[in-house]
ZASE-831141 format. One record per residue (C-alpha): residue number from 1; x, y, z. Coordinates in steps of 0.001 Angstrom, whole numbers. Example, Ala and Ser with C-alpha at 12.3 -4.5 7.8 and 13.67 -1.06 7.14 Angstrom:
BEGIN
@resi 1&px 12300&py -4500&pz 7800
@resi 2&px 13670&py -1060&pz 7140
//
This chain:
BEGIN
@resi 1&px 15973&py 26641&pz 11419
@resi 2&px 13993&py 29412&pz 13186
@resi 3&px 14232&py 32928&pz 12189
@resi 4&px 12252&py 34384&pz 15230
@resi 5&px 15342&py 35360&pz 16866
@resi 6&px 15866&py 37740&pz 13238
@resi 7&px 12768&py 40452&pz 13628
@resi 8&px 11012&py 42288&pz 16132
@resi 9&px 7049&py 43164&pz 15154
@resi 10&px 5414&py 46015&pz 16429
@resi 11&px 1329&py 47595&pz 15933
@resi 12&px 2688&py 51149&pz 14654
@resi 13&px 2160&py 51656&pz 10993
@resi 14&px 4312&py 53504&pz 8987
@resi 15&px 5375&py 54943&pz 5816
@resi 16&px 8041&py 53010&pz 3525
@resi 17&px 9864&py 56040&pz 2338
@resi 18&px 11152&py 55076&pz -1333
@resi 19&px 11406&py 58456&pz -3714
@resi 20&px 14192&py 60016&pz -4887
@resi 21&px 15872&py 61982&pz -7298
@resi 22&px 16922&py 58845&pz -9860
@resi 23&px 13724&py 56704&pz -10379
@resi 24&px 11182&py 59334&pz -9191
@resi 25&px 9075&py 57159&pz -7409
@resi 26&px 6870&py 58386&pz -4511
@resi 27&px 6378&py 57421&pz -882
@resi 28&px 4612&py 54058&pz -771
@resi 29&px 2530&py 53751&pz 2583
@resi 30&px 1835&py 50164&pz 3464
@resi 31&px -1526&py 50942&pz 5603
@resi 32&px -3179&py 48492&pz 8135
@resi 33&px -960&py 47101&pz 10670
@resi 34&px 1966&py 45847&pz 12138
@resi 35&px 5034&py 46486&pz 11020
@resi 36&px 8413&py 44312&pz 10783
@resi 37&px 12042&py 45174&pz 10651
@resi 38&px 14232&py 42034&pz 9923
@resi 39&px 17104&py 43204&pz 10972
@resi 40&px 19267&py 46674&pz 10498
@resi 41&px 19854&py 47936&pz 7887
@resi 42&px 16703&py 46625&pz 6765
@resi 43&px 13419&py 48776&pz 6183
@resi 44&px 10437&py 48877&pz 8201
@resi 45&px 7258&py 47450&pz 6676
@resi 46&px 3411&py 47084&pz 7612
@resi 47&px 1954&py 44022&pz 6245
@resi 48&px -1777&py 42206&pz 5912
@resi 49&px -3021&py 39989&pz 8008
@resi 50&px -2237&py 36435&pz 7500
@resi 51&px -4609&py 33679&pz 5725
@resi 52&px -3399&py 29882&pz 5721
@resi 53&px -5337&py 29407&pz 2849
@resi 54&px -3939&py 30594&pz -75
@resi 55&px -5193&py 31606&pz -3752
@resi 56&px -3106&py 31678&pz -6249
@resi 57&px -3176&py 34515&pz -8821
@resi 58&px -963&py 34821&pz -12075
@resi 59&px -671&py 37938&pz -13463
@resi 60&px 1541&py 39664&pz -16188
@resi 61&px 4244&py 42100&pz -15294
@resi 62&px 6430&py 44648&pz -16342
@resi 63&px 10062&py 43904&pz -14827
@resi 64&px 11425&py 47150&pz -13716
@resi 65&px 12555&py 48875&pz -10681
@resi 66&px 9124&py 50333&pz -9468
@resi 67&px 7764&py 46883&pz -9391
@resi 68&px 11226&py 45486&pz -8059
@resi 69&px 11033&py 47988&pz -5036
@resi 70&px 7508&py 47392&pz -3908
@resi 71&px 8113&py 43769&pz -4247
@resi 72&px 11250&py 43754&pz -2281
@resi 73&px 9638&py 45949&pz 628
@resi 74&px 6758&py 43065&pz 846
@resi 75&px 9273&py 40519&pz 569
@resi 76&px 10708&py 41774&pz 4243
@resi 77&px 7195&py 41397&pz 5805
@resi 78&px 5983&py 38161&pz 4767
@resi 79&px 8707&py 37019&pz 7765
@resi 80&px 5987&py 37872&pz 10175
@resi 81&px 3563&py 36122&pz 8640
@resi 82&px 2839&py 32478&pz 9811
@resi 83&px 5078&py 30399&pz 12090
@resi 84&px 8681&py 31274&pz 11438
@resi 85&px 9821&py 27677&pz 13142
@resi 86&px 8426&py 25754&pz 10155
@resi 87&px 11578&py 23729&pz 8746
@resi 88&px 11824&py 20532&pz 5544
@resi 89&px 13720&py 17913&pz 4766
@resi 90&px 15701&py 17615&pz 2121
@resi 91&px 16268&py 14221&pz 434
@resi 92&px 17473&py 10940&pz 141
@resi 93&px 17946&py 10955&pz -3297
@resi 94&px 20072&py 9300&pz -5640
@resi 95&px 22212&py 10672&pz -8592
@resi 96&px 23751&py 14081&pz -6178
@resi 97&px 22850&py 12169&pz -3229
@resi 98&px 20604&py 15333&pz -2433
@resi 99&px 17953&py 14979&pz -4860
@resi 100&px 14401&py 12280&pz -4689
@resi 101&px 14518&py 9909&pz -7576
@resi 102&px 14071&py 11169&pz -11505
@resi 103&px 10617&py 11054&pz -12196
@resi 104&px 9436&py 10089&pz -8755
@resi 105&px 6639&py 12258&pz -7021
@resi 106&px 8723&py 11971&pz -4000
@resi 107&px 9243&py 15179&pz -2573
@resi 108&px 12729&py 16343&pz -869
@resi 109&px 10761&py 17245&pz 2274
@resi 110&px 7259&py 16594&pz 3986
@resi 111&px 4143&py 19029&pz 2483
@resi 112&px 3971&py 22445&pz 3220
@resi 113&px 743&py 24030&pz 4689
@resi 114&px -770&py 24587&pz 700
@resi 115&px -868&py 20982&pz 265
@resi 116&px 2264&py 20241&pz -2069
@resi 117&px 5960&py 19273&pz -2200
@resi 118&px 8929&py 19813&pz -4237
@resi 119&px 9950&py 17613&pz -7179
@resi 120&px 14306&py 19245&pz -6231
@resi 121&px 15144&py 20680&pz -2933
@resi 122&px 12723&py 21879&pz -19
@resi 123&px 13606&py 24976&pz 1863
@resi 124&px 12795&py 26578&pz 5078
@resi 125&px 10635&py 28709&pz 6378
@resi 126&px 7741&py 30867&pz 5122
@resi 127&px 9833&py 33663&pz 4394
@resi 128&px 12856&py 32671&pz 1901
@resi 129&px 12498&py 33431&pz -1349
@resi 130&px 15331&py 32028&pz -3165
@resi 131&px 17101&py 33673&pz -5523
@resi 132&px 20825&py 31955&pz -6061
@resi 133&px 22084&py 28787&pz -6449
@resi 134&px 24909&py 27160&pz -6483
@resi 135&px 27376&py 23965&pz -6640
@resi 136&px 29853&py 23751&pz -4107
@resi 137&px 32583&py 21614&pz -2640
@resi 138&px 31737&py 17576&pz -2067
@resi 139&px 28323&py 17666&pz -4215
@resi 140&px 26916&py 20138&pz -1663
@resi 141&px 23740&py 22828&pz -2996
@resi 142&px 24074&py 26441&pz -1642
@resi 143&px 20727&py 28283&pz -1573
@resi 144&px 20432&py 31955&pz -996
@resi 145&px 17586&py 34595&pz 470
@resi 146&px 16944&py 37601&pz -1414
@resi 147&px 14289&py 38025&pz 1753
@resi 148&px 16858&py 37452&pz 5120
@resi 149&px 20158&py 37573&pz 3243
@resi 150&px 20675&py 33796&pz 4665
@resi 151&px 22851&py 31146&pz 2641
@resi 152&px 21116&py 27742&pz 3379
@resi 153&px 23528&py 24585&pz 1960
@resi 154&px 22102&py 20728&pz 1444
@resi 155&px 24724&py 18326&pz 2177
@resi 156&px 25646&py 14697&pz -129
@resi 157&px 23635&py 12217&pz 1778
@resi 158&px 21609&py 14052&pz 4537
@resi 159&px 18056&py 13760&pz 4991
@resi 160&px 17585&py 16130&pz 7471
@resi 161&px 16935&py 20395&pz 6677
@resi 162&px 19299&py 22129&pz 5054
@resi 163&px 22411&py 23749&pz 7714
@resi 164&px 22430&py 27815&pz 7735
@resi 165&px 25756&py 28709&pz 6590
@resi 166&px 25036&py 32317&pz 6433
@resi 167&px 22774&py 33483&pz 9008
@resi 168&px 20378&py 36517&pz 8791
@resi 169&px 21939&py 38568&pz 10925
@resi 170&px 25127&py 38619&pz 9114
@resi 171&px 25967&py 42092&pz 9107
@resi 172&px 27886&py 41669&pz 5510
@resi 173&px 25445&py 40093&pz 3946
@resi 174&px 21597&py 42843&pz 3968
@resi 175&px 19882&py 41008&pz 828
@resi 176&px 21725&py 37931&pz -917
@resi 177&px 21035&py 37805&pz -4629
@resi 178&px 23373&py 35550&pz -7160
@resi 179&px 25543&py 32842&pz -5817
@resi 180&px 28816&py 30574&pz -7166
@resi 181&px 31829&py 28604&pz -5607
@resi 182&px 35349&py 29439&pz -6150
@resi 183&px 37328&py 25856&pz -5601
@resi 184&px 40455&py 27849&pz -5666
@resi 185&px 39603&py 29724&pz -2544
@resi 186&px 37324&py 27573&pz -581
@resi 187&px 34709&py 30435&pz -476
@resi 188&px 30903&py 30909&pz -2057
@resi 189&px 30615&py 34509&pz -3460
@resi 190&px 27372&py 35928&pz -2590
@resi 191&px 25941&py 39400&pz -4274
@resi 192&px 25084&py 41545&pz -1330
@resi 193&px 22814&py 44427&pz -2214
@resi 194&px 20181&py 46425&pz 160
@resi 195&px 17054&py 46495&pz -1477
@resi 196&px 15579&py 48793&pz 357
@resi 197&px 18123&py 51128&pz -1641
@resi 198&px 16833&py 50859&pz -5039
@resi 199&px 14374&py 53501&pz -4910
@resi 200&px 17065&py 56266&pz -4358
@resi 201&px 19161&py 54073&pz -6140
@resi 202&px 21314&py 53496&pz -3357
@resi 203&px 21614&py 49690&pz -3478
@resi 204&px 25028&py 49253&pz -2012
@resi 205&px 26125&py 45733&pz -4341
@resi 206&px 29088&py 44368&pz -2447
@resi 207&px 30533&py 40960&pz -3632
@resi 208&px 31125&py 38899&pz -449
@resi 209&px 33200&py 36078&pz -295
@resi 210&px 31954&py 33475&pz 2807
@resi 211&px 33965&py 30650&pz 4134
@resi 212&px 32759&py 27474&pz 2469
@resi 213&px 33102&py 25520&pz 5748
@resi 214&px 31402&py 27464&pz 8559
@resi 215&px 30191&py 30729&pz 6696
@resi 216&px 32305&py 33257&pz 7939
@resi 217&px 33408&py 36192&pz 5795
@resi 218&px 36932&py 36510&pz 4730
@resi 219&px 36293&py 39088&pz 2514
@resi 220&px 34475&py 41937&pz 285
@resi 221&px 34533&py 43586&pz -2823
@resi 222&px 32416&py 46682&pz -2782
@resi 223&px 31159&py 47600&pz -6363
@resi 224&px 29632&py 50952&pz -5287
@resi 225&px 26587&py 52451&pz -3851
@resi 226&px 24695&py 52587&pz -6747
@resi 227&px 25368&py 49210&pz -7802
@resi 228&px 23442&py 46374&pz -7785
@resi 229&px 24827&py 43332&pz -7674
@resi 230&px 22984&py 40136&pz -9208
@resi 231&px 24395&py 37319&pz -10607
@resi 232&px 28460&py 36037&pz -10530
@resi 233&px 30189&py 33782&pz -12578
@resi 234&px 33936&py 32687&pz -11351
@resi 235&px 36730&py 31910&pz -13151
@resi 236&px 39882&py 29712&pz -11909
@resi 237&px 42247&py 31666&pz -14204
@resi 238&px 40484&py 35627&pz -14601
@resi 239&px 39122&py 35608&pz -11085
@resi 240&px 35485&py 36545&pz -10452
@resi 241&px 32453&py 38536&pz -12316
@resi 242&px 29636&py 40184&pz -11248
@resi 243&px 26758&py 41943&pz -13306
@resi 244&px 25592&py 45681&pz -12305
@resi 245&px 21973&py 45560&pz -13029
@resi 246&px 21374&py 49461&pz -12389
@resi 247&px 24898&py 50617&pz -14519
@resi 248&px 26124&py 49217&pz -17721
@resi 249&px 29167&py 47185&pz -15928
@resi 250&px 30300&py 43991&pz -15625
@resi 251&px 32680&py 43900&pz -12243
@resi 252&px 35972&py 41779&pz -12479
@resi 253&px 38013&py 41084&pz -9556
@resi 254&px 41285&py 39725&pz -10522
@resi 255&px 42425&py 36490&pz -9430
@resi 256&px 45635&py 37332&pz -8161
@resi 257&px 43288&py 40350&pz -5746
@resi 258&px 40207&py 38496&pz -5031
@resi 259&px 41226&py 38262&pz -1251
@resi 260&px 42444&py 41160&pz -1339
@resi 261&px 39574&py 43768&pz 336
@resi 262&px 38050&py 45687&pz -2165
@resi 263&px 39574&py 44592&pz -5653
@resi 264&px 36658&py 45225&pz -8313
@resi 265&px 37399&py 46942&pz -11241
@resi 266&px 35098&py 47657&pz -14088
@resi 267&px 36332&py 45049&pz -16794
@resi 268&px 33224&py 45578&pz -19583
@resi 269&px 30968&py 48421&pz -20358
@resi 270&px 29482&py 49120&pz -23249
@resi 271&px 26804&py 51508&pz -25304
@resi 272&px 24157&py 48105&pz -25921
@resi 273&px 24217&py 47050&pz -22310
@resi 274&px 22000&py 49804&pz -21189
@resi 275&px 20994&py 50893&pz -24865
@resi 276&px 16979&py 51547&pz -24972
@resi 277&px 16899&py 51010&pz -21750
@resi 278&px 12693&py 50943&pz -20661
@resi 279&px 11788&py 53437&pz -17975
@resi 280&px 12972&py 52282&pz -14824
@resi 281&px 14624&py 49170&pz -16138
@resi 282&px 16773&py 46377&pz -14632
@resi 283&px 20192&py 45969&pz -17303
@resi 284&px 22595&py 43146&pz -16743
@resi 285&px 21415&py 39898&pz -14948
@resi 286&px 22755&py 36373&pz -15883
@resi 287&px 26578&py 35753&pz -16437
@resi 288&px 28623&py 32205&pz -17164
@resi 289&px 32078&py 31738&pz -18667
@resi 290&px 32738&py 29207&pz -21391
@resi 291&px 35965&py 28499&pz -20384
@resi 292&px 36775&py 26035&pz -23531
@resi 293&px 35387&py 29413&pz -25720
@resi 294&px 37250&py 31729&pz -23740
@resi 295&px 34309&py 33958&pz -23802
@resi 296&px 31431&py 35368&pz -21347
@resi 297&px 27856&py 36045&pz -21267
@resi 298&px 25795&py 37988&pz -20353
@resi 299&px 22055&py 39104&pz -20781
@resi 300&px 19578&py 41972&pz -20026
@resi 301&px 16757&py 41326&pz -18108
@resi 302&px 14989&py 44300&pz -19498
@resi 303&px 15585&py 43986&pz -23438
@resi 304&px 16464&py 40445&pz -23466
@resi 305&px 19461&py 40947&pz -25494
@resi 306&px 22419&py 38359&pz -25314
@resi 307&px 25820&py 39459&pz -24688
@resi 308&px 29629&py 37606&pz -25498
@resi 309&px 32421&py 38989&pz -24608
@resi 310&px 35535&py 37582&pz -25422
@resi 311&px 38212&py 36794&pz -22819
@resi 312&px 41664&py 37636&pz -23966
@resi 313&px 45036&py 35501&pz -22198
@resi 314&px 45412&py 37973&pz -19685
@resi 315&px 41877&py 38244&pz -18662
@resi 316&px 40698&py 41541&pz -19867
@resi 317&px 37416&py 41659&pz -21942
@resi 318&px 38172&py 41640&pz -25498
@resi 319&px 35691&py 42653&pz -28110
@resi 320&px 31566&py 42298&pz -27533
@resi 321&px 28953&py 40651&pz -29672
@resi 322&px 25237&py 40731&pz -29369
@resi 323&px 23896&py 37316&pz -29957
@resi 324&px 21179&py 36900&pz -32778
@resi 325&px 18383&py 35033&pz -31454
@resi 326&px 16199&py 32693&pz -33334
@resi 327&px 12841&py 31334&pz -32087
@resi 328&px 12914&py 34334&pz -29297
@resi 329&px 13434&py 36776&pz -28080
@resi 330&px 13638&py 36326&pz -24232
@resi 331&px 11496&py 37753&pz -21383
@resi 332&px 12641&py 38605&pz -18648
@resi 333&px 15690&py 36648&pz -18936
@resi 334&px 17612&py 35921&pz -15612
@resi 335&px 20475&py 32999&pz -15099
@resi 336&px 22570&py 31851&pz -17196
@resi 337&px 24371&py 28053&pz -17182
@resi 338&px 27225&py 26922&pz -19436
@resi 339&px 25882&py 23399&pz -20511
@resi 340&px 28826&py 22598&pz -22460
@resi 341&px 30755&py 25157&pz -24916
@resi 342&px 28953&py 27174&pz -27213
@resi 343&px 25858&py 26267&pz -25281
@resi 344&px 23612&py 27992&pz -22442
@resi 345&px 20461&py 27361&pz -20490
@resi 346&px 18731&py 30286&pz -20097
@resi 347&px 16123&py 31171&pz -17601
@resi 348&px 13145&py 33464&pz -17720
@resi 349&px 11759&py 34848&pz -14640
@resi 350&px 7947&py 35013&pz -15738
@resi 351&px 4639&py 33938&pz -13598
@resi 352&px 4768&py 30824&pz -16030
@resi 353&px 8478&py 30659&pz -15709
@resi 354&px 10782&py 28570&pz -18343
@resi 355&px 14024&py 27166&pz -18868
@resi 356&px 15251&py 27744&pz -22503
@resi 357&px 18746&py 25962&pz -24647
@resi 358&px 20359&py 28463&pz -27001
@resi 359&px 22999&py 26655&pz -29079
@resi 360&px 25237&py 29666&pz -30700
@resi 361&px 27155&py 29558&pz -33681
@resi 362&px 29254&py 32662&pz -34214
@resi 363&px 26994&py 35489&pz -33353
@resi 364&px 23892&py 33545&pz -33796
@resi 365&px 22295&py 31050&pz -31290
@resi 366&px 19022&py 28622&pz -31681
@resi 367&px 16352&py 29445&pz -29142
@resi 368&px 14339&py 25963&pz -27514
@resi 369&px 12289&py 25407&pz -24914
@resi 370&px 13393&py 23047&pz -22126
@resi 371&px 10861&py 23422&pz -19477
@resi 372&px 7773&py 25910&pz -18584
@resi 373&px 5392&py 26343&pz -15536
@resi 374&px 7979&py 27199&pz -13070
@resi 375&px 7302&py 30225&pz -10459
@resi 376&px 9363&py 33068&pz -11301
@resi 377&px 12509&py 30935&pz -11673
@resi 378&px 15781&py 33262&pz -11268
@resi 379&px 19030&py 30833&pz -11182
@resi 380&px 20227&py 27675&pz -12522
@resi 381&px 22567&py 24838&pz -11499
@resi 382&px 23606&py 21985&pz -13584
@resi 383&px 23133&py 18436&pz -11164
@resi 384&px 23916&py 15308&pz -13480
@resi 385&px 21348&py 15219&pz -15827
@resi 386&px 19280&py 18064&pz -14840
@resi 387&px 19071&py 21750&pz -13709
@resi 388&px 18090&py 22537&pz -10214
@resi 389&px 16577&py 26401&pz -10646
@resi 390&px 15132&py 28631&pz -7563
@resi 391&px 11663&py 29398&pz -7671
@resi 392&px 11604&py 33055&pz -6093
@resi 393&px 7718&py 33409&pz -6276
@resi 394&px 7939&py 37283&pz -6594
@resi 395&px 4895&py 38026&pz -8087
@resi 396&px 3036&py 36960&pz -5114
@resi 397&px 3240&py 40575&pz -4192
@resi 398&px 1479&py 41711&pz -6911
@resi 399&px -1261&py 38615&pz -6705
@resi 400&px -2849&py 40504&pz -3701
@resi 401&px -2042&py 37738&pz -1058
@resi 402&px -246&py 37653&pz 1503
@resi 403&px 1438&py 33976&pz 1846
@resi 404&px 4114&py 32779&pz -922
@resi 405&px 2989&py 28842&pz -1730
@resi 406&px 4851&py 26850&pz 467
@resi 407&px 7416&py 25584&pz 1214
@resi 408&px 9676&py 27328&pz -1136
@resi 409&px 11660&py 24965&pz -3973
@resi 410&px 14118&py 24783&pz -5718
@resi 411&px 12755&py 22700&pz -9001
@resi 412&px 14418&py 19726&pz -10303
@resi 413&px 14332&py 20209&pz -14414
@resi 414&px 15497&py 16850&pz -16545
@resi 415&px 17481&py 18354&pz -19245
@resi 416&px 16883&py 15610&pz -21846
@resi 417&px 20512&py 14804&pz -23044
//
């Protein structure tokens, strides 16, 4: 898959212009050199020169939207960095028919330029950046871009690179986020948002739904311009959910309306979903339905707090409870997966990402690690026995070099049931 049909680089360097009124940040100027523009309507950006050789740098952050909107800009120009041709392989596994062998240090996909393979999935390109990930129809993985906006899916059986369901220059789709199939429909449901928006806070979340046999949309669900749209969990009865992670929302779309153009409605809000909020600070991330519970959750990536909300028979939220944690509390907590009921896998987007069980009881839940040493893992999907979670590698940006690690994985996690 090349992307060098998706940008046009230029020697002019200019000015990201990110201030406004509602975070109050200033102008950033990228100095140096050339600039790239991915593709309308996404922002200009001057970028470094580019090093093959790579040092890697952790480094502690602070999760908010100033960080969030420098990082995004320098996500758009690490596509002109490198050779934009450079494509994997995914596996010949066993167990989804996707995946290498448990335990084997066969990779899904020959090494990338930094020396080192994936133990899940291998994705393309030097510029992808996961960020969602999902199951869909006939054991197939769906793979999204928060960089390009692309939707990349690994099929039962190949051994060959991933097919581009969504491509970059899908005009619906600016910056793809969270990611889930709806059987009922035959459609993934991708969050759309333009990231170059979040510094007026002007992001634009739109829920798209995309064809899940040649990509095509058949339909949107705008949730307004200053939402941003992150993660989704669907529903066969109640339709589909989205989190707001600028407002204090979670979106609903009704089943009987979700092909319907432009069906959200605002189905939960409440005081402790932006409560304390930190300065600048990203709300509502991760959402999954316990069907069997009749009950959803949701979490903050800010505070870290833990949100059910009950589903009542018609499908309107019913009342909410903040789940006490012990053995936490969670940083930077992003995806959320049902593992069975009364049970989630919970994933914190760190430098030293983990994967974490809570078992809940009431309005308690047990905190335990799973997994650590990921690279700023964002979303989860239950394969068999284990989770396969995105690696998004954000903090790169603020490491000081240019190049991500490469390729880009998706990490196969044994859950140890």
């Amino acid at each position: 898959m090349s992307s060098s049909n998706d940008k046009r680089i230029n020697t002019q360097a200019v000015t990201v212009a990110i201030d406004g009124p509602y975070y109050g940040l200033g102008a950033v100027n990228f100095e140096a050199i050339p600039t790239i523009r991915i593709r309308p309507p996404a922002v200009s950006i001057v970028r470094g020169h580019c090093r093959k050789k790579v040092t890697r740098k952790r480094v502690t952050r602070k999760t908010n939207l100033r960080n969030a909107t420098i990082l995004m800009a320098n996500l758009l120009a690490f596509a002109a960095c490198g050779d934009p041709s450079t494509t994997t392989n995914a596996g010949d596994g066993v167990d989804s028919g996707i995946l290498p062998d448990a335990g084997s240090s066969a990779d899904s996909g020959p090494m990338g330029e930094n020396g080192r393979s994936c133990s899940g999935l291998t994705l393309p390109g030097n510029a992808f950046f996961p960020e969602g990930i999902a199951a869909g129809p006939s054991g197939t993985i769906a793979v999204t871009s928060a960089a390009t906006g692309q939707v990349v899916e690994f099929v039962r059986g190949a051994t060959s690179e991933p097919r581009e369901l969504v491509a970059a220059d899908e005009a619906a789709i600016t910056n793809a986020l969270g990611i889930r199939h709806d059987s009922t429909e035959g459609v993934y449901w991708v969050c759309s948002v333009d990231l170059a928006g979040l510094g007026t806070g002007m992001p634009r979340g739109t829920l798209v739904g995309v064809s899940d046999e040649d990509g095509s949309v058949v339909v949107s669900h705008a949730l307004g311009a200053t939402a941003l749209c992150n993660d989704i969990a669907v529903s066969e009865t109640h339709g589909v959910f989205a989190t707001d992670s600028l407002g204090s929302s979670v979106f609903q779309v009704p089943r009987a309306d979700v092909m319907t153009t432009d069906s959200a409605i605002i189905w939960a809000n409440d005081a402790r979903f932006s409560m304390d909020r930190a300065p600048d600070g990203l709300l509502l991330n991760g959402i999954a339905i316990d069907e069997i519970a009749d009950a959803l959750y949701t979490v903050r990536l800010d505070t870290g707090a833990l949100f059910r909300v009950a589903m009542n028979g018609d499908g309107s939220a019913g009342t909410v409870d903040a789940i006490n944690l012990t053995g936490g509390p969670l940083s930077s907590p992003d995806g959320l997966v049902v593992e069975a009921s009364n049970q989630l896998l919970v994933i914190e987007n760190l430098a030293d990402g983990t994967v974490k069980r809570i078992v809940i009881s009431g309005t308690d839940g047990t905190l335990t690690s799973v997994a650590t040493g990921l690279e700023e893992p964002a979303t989860g999907v239950i394969v068999g026995d284990d989770i396969l979670v995105t690696n998004t590698q954000f903090a790169t940006f603020f490491s000081g070099d240019p190049m991500p690690l490469l390729p880009f994985c998706v990490s196969r996690v044994p859950l140890g049931i």
